[in-house]
N, C-alpha and C positions, 0 to 999 in steps of 0.2 A: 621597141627596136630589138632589142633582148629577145624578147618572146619570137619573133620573128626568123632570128637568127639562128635561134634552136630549134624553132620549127622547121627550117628549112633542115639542117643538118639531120634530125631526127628523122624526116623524109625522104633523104638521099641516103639513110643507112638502111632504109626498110628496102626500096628500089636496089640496090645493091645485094640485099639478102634475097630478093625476089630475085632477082637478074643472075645468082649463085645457085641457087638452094632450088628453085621454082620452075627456072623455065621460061623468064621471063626476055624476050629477045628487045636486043636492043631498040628494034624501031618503035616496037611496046611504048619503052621508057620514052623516047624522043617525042612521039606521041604525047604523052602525057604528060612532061615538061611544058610543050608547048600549048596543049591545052589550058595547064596553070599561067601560064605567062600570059595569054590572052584575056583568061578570066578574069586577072587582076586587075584588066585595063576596060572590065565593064561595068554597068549600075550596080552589079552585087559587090563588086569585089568590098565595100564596108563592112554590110551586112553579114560577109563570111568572116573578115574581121575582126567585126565584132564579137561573132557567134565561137568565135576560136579562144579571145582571151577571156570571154566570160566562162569558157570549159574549161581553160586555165586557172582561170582562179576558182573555180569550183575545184579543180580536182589540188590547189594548192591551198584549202583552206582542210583539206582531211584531214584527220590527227590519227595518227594511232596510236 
């Protein structure tokens, strides 16, 4: 749930910096909101999932 919740925020400040910085028009984003919204309500949406916090903890097991 965690991970989720910072996902999401982490990808509303990128969409923001795009939407500032980029060039990025709103209908863009609405777009692409609702394309996630949909996705999450299909056979992949585990598979992405999963494929999200096993990148998670890959990239949370690095040491430096």
């Amino acid at each position: 749930m965690i991970l989720s919740i910072s996902g999401v925020v982490l990808l509303a400040i990128i969409v923001f910096l795009f939407f500032r910085k980029d060039g990025l028009k709103a209908s863009h984003a609405v777009a692409c909101a609702l394309f996630g919204f949909f996705l999450a309500g299909t056979a992949l949406a585990p598979s992405i999932k999963a494929g999200s916090a096993s990148l998670a903890s890959l990239l949370g097991g690095i040491k430096f």
